[in-house]
Every structure is written in structure tokens, then in C-alpha cells.
FILO-216017 format. One record per residue: x, z, y of N, C-alpha, C, CB in turn; residue number from 1; residue in one letter. Coordinates in steps of 0.02 Angstrom, whole numbers, m for minus. Last residue first. Glycine has a CB too. Layout:
! FILO-216017
PT | n_c1 | n_c3 | n_c2 | ca_c1 | ca_c3 | ca_c2 | c_c1 | c_c3 | c_c2 | cb_c1 | cb_c3 | cb_c2 | i | aa
PT | X | Z | Y | X | Z | Y | X | Z | Y | X | Z | Y | NUM | A
...
//
This chain:
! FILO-216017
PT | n_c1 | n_c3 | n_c2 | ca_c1 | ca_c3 | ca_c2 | c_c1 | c_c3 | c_c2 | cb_c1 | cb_c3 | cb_c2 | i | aa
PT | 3924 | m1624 | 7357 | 3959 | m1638 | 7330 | 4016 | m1679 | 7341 | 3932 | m1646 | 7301 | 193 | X
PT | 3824 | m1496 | 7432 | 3852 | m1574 | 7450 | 3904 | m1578 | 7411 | 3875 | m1593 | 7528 | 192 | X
PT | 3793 | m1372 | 7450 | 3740 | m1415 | 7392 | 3785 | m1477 | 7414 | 3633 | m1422 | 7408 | 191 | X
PT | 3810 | m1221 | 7464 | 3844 | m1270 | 7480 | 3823 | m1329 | 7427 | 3916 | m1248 | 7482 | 190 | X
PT | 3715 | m1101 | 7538 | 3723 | m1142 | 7477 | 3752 | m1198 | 7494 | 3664 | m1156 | 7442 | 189 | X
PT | 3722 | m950 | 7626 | 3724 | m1011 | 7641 | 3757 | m1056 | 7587 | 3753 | m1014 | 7701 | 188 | X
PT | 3639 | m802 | 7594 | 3707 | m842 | 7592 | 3695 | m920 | 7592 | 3751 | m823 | 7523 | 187 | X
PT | 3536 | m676 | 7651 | 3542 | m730 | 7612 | 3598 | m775 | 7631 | 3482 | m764 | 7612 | 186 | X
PT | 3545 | m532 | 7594 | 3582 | m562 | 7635 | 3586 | m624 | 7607 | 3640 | m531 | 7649 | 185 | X
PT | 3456 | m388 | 7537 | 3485 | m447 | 7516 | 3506 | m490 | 7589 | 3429 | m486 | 7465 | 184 | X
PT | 3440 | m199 | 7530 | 3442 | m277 | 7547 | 3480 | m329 | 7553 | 3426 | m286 | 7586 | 183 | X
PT | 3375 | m73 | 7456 | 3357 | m148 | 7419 | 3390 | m200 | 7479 | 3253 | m164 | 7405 | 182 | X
PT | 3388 | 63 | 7424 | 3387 | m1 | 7504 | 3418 | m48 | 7445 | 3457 | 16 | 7605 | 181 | X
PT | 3293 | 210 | 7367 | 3354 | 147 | 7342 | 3329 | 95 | 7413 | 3335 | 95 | 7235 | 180 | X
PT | 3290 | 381 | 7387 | 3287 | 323 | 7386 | 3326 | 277 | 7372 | 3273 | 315 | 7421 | 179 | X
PT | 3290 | 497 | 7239 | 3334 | 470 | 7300 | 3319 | 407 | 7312 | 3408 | 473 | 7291 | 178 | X
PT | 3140 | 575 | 7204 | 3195 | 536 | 7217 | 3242 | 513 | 7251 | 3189 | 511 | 7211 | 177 | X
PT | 3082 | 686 | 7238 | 3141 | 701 | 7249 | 3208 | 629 | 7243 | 3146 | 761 | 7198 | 176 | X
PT | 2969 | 629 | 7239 | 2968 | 647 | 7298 | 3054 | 681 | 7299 | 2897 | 698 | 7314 | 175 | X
PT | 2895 | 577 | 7108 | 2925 | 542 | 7151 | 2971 | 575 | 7219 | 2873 | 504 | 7169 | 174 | X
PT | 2785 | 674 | 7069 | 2845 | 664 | 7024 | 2889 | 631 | 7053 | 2833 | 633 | 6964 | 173 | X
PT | 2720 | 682 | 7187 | 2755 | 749 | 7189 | 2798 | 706 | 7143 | 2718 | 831 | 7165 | 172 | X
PT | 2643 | 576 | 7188 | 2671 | 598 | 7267 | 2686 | 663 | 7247 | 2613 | 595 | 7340 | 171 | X
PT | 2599 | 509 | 7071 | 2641 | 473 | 7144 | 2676 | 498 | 7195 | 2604 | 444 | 7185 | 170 | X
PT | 2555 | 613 | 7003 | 2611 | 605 | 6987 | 2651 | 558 | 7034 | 2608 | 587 | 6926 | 169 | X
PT | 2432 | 628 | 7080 | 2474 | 688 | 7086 | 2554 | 662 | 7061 | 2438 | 754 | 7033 | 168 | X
PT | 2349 | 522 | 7030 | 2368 | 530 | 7103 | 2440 | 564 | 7122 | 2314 | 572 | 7134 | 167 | X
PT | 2349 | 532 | 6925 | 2389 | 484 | 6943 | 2394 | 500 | 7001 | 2374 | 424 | 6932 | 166 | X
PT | 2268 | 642 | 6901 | 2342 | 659 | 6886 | 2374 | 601 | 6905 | 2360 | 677 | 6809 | 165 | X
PT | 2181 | 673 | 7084 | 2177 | 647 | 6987 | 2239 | 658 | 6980 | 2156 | 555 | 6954 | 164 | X
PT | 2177 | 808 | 7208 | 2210 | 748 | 7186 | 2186 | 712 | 7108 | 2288 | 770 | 7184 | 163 | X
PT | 2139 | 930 | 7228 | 2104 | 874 | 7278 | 2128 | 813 | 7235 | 2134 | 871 | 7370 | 162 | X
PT | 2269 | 996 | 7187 | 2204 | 1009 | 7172 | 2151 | 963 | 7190 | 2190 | 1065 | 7196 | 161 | X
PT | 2355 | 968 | 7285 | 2378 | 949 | 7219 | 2301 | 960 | 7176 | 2451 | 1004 | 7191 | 160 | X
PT | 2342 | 1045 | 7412 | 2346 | 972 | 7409 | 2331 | 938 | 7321 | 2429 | 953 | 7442 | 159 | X
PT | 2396 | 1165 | 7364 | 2313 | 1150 | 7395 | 2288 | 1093 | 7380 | 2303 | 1149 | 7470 | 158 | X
PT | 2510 | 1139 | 7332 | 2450 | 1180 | 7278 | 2391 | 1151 | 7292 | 2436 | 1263 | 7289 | 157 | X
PT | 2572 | 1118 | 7446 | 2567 | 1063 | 7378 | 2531 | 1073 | 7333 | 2621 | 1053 | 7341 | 156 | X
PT | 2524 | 1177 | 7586 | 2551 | 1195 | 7541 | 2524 | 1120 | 7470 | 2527 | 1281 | 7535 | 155 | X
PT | 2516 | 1051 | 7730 | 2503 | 1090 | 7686 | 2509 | 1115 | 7610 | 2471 | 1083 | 7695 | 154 | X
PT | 2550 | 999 | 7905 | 2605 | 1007 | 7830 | 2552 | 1072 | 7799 | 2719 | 1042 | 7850 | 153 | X
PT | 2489 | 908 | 7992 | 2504 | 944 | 7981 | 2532 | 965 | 7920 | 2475 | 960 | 8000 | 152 | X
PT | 2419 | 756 | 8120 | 2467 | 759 | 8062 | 2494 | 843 | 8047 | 2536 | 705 | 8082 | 151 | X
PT | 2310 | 646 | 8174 | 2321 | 708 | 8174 | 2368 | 720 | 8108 | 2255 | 745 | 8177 | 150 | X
PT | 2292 | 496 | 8262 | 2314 | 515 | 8220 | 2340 | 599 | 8218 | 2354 | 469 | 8213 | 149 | X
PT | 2281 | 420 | 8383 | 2229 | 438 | 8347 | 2232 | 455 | 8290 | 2193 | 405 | 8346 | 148 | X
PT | 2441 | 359 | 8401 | 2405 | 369 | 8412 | 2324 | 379 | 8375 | 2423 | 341 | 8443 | 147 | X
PT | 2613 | 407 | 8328 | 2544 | 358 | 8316 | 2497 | 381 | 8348 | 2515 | 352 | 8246 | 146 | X
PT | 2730 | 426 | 8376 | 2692 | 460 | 8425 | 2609 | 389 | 8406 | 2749 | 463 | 8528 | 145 | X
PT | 2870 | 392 | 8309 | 2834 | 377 | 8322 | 2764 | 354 | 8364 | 2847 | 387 | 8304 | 144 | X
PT | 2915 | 530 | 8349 | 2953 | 484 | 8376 | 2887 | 413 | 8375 | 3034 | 477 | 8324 | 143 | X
PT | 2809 | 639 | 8252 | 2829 | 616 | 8336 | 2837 | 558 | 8344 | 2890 | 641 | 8369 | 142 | X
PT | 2872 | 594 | 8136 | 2811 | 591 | 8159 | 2791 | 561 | 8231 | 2793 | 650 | 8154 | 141 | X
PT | 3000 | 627 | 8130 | 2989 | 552 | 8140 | 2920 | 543 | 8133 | 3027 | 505 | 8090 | 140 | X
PT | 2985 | 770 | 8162 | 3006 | 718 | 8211 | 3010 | 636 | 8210 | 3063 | 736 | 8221 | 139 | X
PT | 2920 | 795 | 8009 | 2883 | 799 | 8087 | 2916 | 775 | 8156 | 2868 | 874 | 8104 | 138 | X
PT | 3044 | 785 | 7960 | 3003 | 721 | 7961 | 2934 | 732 | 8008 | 2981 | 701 | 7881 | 137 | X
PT | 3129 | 869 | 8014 | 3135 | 801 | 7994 | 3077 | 776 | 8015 | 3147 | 788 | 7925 | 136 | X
PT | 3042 | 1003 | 7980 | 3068 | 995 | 8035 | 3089 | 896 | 8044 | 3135 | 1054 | 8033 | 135 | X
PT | 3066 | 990 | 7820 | 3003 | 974 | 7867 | 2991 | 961 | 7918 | 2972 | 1002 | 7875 | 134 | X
PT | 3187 | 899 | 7744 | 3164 | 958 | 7775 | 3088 | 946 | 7820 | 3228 | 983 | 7825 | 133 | X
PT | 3139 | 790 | 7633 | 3199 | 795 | 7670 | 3142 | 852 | 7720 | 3242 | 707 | 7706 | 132 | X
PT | 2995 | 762 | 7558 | 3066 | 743 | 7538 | 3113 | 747 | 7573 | 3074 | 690 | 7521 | 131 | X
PT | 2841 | 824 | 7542 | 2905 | 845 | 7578 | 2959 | 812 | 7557 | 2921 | 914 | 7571 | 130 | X
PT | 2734 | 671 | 7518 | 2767 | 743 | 7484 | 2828 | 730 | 7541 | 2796 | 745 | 7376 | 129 | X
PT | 2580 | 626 | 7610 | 2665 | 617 | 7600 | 2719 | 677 | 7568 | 2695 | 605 | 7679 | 128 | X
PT | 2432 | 558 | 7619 | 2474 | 639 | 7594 | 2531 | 604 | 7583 | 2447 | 694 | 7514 | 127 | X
PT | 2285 | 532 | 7721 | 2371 | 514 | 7706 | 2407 | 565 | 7664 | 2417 | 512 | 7780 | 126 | X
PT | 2144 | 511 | 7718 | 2170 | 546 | 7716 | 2254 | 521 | 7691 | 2128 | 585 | 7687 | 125 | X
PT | 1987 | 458 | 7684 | 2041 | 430 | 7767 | 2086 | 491 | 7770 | 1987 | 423 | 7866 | 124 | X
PT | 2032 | 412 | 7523 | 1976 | 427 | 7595 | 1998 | 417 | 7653 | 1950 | 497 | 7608 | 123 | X
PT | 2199 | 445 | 7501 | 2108 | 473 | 7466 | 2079 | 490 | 7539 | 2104 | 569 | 7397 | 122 | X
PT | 2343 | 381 | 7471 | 2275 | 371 | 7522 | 2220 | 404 | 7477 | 2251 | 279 | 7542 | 121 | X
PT | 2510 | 453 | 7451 | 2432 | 435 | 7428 | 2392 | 446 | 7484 | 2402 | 478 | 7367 | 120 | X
PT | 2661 | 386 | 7462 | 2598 | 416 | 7483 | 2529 | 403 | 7440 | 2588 | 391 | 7552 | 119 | X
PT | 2855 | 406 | 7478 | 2785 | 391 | 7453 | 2728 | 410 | 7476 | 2778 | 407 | 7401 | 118 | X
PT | 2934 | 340 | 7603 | 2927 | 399 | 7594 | 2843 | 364 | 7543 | 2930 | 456 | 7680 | 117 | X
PT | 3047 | 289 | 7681 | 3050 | 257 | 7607 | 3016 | 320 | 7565 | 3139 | 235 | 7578 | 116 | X
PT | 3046 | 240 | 7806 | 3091 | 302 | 7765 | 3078 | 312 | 7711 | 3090 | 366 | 7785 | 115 | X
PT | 2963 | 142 | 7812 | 3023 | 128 | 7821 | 3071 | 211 | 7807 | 3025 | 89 | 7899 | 114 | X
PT | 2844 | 175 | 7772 | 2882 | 142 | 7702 | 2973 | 136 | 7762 | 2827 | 25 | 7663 | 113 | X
PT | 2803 | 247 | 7887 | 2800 | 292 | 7820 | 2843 | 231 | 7783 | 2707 | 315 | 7781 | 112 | X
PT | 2801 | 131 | 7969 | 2837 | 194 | 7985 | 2857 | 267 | 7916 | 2782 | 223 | 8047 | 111 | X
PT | 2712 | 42 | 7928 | 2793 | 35 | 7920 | 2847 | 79 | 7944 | 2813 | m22 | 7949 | 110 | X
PT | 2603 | 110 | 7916 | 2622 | 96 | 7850 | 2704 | 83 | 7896 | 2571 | 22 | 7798 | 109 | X
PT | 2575 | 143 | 8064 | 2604 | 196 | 8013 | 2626 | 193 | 7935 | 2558 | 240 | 8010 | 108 | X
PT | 2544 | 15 | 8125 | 2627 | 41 | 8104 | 2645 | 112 | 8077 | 2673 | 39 | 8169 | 107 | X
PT | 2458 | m29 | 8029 | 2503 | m72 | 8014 | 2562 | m22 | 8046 | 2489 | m149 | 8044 | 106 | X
PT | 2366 | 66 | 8081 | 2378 | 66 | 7988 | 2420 | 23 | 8003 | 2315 | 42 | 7920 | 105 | X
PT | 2351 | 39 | 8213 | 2365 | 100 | 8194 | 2385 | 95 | 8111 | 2302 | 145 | 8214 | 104 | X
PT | 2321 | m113 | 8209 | 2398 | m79 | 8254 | 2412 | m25 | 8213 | 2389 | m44 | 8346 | 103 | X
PT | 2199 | m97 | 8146 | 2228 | m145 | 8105 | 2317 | m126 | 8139 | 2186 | m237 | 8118 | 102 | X
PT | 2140 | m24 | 8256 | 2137 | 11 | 8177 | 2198 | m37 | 8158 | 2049 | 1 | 8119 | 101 | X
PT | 2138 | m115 | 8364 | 2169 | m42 | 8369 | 2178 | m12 | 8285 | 2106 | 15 | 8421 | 100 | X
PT | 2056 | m211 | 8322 | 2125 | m215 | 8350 | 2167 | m169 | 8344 | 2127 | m222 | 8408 | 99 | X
PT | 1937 | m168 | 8286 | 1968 | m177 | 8241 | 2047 | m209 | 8252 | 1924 | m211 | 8206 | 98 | X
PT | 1906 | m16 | 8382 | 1921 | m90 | 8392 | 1946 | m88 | 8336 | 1964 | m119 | 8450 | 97 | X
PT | 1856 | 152 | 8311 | 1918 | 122 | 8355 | 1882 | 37 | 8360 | 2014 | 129 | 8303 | 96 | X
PT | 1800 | 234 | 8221 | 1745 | 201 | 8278 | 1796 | 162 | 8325 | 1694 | 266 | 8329 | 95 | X
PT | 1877 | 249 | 8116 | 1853 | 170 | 8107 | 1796 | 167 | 8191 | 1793 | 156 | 8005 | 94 | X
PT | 1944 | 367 | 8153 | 1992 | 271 | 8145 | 1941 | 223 | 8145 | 2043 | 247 | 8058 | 93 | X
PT | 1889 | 462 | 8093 | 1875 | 420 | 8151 | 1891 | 368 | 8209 | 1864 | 444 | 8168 | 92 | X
PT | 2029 | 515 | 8016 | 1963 | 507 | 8027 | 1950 | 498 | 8064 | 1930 | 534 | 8020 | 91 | X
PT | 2155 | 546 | 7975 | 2141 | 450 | 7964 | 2060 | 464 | 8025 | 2111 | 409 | 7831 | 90 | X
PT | 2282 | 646 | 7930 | 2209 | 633 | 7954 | 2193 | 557 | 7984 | 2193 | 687 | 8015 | 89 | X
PT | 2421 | 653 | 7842 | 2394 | 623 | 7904 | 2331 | 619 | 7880 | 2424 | 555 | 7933 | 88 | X
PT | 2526 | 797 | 7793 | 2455 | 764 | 7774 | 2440 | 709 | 7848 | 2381 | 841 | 7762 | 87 | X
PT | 2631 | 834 | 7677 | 2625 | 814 | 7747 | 2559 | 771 | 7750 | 2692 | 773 | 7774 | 86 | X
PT | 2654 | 974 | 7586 | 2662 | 897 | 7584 | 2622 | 876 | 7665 | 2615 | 859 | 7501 | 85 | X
PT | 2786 | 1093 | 7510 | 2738 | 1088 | 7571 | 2714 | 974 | 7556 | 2806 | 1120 | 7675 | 84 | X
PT | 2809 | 1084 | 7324 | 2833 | 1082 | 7390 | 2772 | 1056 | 7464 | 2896 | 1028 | 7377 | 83 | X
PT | 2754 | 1203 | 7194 | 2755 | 1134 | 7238 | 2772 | 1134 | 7322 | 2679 | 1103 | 7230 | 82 | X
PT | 2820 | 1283 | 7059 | 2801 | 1282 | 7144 | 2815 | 1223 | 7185 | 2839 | 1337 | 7185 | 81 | X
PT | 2726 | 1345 | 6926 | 2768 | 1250 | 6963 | 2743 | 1293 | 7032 | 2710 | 1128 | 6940 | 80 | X
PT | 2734 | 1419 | 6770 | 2742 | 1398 | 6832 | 2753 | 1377 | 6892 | 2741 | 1399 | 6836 | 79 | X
PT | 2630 | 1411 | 6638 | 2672 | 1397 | 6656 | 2672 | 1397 | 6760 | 2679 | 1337 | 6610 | 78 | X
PT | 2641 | 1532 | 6511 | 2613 | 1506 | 6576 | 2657 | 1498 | 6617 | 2567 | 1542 | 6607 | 77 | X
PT | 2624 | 1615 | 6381 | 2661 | 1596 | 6392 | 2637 | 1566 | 6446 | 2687 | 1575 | 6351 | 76 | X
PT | 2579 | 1773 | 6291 | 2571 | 1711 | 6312 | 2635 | 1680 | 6350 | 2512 | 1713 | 6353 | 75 | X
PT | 2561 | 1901 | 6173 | 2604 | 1856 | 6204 | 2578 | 1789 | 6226 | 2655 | 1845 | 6163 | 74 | X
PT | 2539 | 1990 | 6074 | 2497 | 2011 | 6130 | 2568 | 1969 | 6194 | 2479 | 2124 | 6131 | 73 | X
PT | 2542 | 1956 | 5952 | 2595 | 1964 | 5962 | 2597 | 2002 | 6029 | 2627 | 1907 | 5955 | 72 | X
PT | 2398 | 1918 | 5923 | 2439 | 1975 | 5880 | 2497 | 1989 | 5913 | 2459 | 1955 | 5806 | 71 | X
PT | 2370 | 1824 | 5995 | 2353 | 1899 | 6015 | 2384 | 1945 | 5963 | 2271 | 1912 | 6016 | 70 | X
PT | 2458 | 1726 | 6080 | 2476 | 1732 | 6022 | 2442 | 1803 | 6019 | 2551 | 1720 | 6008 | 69 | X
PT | 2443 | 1568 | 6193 | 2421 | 1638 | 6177 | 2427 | 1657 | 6097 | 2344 | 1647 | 6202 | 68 | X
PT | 2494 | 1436 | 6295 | 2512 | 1469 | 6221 | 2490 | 1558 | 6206 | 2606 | 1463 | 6214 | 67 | X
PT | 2456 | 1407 | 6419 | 2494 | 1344 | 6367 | 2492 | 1378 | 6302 | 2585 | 1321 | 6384 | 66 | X
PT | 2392 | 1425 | 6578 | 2392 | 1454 | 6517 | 2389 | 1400 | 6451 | 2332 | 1502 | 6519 | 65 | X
PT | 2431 | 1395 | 6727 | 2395 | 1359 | 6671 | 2432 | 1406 | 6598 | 2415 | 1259 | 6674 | 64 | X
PT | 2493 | 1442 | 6856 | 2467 | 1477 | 6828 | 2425 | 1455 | 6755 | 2438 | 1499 | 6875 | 63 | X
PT | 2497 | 1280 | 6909 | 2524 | 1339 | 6922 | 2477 | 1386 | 6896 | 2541 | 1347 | 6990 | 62 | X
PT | 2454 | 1140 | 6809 | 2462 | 1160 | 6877 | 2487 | 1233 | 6872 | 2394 | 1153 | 6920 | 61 | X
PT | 2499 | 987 | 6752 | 2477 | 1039 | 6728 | 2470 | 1070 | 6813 | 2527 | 1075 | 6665 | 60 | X
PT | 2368 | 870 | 6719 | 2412 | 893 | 6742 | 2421 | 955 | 6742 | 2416 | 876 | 6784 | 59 | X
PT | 2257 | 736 | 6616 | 2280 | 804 | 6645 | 2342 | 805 | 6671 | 2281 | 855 | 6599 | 58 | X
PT | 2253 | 601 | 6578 | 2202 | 621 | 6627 | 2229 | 680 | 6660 | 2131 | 636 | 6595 | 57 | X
PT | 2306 | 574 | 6467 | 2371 | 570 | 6513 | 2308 | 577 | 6598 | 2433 | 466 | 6496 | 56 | X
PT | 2326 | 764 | 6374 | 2304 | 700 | 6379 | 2306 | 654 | 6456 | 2235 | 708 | 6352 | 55 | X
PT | 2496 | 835 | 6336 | 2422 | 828 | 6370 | 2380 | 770 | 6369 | 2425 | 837 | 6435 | 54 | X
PT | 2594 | 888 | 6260 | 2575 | 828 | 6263 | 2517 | 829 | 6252 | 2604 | 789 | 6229 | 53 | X
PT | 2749 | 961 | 6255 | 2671 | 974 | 6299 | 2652 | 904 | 6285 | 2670 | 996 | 6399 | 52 | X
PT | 2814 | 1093 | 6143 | 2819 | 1003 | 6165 | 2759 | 987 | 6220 | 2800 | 941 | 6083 | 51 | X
PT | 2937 | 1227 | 6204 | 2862 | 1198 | 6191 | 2887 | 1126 | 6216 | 2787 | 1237 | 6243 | 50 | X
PT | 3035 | 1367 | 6136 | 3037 | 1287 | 6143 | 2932 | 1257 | 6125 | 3115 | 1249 | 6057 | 49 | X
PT | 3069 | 1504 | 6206 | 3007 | 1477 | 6161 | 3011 | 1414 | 6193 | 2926 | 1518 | 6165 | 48 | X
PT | 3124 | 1590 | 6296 | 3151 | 1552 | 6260 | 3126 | 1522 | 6207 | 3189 | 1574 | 6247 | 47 | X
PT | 3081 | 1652 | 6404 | 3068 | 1677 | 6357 | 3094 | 1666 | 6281 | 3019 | 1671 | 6365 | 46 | X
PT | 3058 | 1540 | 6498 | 3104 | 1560 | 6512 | 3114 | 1641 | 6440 | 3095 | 1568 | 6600 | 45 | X
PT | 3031 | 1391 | 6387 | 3011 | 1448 | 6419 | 3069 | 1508 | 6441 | 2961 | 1473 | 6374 | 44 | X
PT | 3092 | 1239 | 6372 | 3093 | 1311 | 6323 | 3078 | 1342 | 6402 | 3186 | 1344 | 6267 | 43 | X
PT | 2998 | 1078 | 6363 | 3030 | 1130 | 6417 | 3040 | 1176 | 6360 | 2980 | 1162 | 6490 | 42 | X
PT | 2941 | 909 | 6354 | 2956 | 964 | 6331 | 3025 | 1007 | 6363 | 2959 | 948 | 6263 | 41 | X
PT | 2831 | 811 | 6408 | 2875 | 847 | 6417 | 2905 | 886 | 6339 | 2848 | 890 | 6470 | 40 | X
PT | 2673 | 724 | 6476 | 2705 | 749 | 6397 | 2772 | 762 | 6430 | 2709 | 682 | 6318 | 39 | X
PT | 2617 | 726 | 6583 | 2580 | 747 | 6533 | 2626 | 753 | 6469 | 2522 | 703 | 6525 | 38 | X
PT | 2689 | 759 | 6763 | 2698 | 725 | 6688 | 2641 | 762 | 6618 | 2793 | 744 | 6664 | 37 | X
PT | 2681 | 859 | 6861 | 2613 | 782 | 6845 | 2642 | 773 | 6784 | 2612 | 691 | 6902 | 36 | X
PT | 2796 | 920 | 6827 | 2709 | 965 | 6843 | 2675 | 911 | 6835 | 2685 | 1006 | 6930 | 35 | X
PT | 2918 | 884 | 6858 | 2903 | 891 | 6809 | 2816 | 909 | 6815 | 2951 | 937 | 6781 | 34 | X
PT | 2933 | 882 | 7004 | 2929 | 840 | 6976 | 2897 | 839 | 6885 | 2987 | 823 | 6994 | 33 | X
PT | 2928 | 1019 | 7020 | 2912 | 992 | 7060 | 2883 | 925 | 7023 | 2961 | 993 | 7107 | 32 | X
PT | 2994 | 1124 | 6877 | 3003 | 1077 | 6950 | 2956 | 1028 | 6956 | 3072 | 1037 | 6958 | 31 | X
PT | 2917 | 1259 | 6789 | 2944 | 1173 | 6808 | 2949 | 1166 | 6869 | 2897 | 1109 | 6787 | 30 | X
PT | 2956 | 1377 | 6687 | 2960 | 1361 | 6756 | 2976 | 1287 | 6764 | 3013 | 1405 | 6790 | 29 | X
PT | 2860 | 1460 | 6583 | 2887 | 1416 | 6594 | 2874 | 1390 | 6654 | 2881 | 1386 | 6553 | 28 | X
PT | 2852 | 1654 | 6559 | 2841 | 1599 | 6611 | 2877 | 1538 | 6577 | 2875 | 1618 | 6689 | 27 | X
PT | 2762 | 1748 | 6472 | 2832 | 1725 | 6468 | 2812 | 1663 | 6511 | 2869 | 1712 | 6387 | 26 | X
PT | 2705 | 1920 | 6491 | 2681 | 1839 | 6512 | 2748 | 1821 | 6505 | 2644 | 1818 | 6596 | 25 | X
PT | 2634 | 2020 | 6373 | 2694 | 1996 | 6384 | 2674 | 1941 | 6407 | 2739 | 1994 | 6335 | 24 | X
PT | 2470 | 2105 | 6424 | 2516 | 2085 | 6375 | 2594 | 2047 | 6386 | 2475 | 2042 | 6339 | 23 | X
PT | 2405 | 2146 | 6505 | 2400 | 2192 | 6462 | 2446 | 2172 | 6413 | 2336 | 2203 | 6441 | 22 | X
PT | 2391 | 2062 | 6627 | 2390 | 2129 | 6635 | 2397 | 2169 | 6585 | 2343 | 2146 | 6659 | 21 | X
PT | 2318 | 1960 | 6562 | 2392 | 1927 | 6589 | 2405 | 2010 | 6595 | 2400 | 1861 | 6678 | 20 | X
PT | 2190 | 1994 | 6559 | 2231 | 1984 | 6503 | 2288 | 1995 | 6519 | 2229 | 1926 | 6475 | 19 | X
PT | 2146 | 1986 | 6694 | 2139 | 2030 | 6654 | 2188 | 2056 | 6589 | 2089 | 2013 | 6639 | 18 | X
PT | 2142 | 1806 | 6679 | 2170 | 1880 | 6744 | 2186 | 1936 | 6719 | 2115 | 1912 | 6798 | 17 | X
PT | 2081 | 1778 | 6606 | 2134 | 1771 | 6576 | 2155 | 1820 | 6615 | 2166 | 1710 | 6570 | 16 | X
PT | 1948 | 1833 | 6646 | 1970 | 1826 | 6579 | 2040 | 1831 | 6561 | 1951 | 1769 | 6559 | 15 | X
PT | 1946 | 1747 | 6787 | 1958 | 1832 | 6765 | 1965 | 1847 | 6703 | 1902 | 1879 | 6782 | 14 | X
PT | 2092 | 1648 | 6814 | 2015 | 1639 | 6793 | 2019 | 1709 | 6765 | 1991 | 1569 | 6734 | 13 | X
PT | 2215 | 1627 | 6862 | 2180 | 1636 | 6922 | 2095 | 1647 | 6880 | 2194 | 1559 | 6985 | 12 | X
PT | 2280 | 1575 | 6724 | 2287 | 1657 | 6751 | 2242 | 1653 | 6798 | 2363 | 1687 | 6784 | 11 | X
PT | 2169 | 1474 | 6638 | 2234 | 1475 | 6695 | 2219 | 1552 | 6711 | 2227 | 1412 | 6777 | 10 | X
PT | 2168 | 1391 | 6475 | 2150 | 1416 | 6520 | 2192 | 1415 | 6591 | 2139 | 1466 | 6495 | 9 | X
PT | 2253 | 1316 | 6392 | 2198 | 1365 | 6366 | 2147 | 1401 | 6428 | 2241 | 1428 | 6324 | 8 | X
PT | 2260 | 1134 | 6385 | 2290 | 1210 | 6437 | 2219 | 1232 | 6399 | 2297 | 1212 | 6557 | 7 | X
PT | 2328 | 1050 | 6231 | 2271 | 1061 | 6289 | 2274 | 1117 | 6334 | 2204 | 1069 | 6259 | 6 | X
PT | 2442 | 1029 | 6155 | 2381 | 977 | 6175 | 2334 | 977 | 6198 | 2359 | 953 | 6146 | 5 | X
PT | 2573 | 1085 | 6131 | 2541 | 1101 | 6169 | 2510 | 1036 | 6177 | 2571 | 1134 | 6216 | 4 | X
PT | 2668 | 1148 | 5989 | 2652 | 1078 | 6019 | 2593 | 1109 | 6063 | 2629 | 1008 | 5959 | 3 | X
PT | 2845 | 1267 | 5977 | 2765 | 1240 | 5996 | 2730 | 1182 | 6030 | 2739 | 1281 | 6032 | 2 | X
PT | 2965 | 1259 | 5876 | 2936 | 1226 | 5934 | 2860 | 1229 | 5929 | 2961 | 1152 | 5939 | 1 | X
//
């Protein structure tokens, strides 16, 4: 087993670019979910058992270079395909009435928590990971029909880059969960003796 405690690099950097071209790339393939976590352990599709235990600031991302062996003229890199994520635009919410802002965030929060969909806020920006087809949930966009609100679906890469690793682990490590309905029915206590 190899212990992995820091990315060596990433294929997209010309150094490694270059490299990746001349020697054996053995992929490790994570899901979705797996990619924010800082410690893991995966075998490569190469079959090289790695422990990853990043520091809990990092993430890993697509194309991150985990293990170079130049004698062996072998690396290993890993790679995560992240799912589309749904972005709401927030901006210029605030030249609104504080009537209108306080409507607009109150019912897109209960429109986003009532499908029980995670999110991260950075700035006046909404990101919701894909969790049920896209088509979906751009209709409970619609249906909705929030006003002063612009909403489009962009690749998870893009998105995932913009993000810290806490950020990243809210709204991708989460996004396949299956939700849970929490509700209670309160019952009538018979207190008379």
C-alpha cells in the first residue's frame, strides 16, 4: 500500500503534461462523492492499493497526480467526474425592497430545502449538486418561477474549483444521498388519571 500525503502535481500542468505522454498512467477512479474526502483509501485501476491522507484543507480533483515512480516510468492519477451542478445567480437582489429580497431568499430557501436538495452560498451565488436528472429539477425551478433569479446547470469541475474543500465536500460528497423525511405527528397525551 501506498500512503499519499500530498498531490504531486496535476496532468493539466505542462511538466506533468508532457510526462503523462511517455510513461504508464494508472488511473484511480473516484465517485463523485469520494473526491472532497481527504483521507480514503482506493486500489487503482492498475491495482496499486493507495491510503490518501491529505491535509483536511485539500481535495482532490481530476487529473491530480498521487504517485510517480521514475524508475518504473509509472504514475498513478486520479480521476473524478463530477456531476453537472445547478447554479442560481443571486446578483442584484440587493437593489430589490428589503420586502422583495427577504420573499425572494425565503422562498427559494423553502423551495431548495423542500426537495431536500443541498447547497452552497459563495457571494450571491447558489450551487445545488445534480441529485435526480437535470431535466427534473430545472422544472422545479420553473414551477416555482422565483423571480429575479437566473438559474443554469454547470459542469462540477468548473464549479468545484471556485469552491474550499468544505465547501466542495457539502455539495458533491452529499449529493447522492438518499434523502431522509423526518416527520413527526404529534399524539395527543392522556395526562388524567
Amino acid at each position: 500500500m501506498i500512503l499519499v500525503e500530498k498531490k504531486l502535481g496535476n496532468v493539466s500542468e505542462a511538466d506533468w503534461h508532457h510526462l503523462s505522454h511517455n510513461i504508464r498512467v494508472d488511473l484511480l477512479v473516484l465517485e463523485q462523492w469520494d473526491a472532497p474526502k481527504s483521507r480514503l483509501r482506493k486500489t487503482s485501476e492498475g491495482g496499486i492499493e493507495l491510503a490518501i491522507s491529505l491535509p483536511r484543507s485539500e481535495q482532490l480533483h481530476d487529473g491530480d497526480v498521487l504517485y510517480y515512480d521514475e524508475a518504473a516510468k509509472h504514475m498513478v492519477v486520479a480521476r473524478i467526474a463530477l456531476k453537472d451542478v445547478l447554479v442560481i445567480e443571486l446578483e442584484g437582489l440587493e437593489t430589490l425592497s428589503a420586502a422583495e429580497i427577504l420573499r425572494t431568499c425565503f422562498e427559494l430557501g423553502h423551495g431548495l430545502g423542500n426537495q431536500h436538495w443541498p447547497a452552497v452560498i459563495k457571494d450571491t451565488t447558489v450551487y445545488v449538486p445534480l441529485s435526480v436528472d437535470q431535466k427534473v429539477m430545472a422544472s422545479v425551478m420553473r414551477t416555482h418561477a422565483f423571480d429575479h433569479v437566473k438559474t443554469y446547470f454547470a459542469p462540477g469541475a468548473e464549479i468545484a474549483a471556485k469552491l474550499d474543500a468544505k465547501e466542495a465536500r457539502i455539495l458533491f460528497a452529499g449529493a447522492d444521498a438518499t434523502p431522509h423525511h423526518h416527520h413527526t405527528i404529534a399524539q395527543p397525551h392522556d395526562h388524567d388519571h
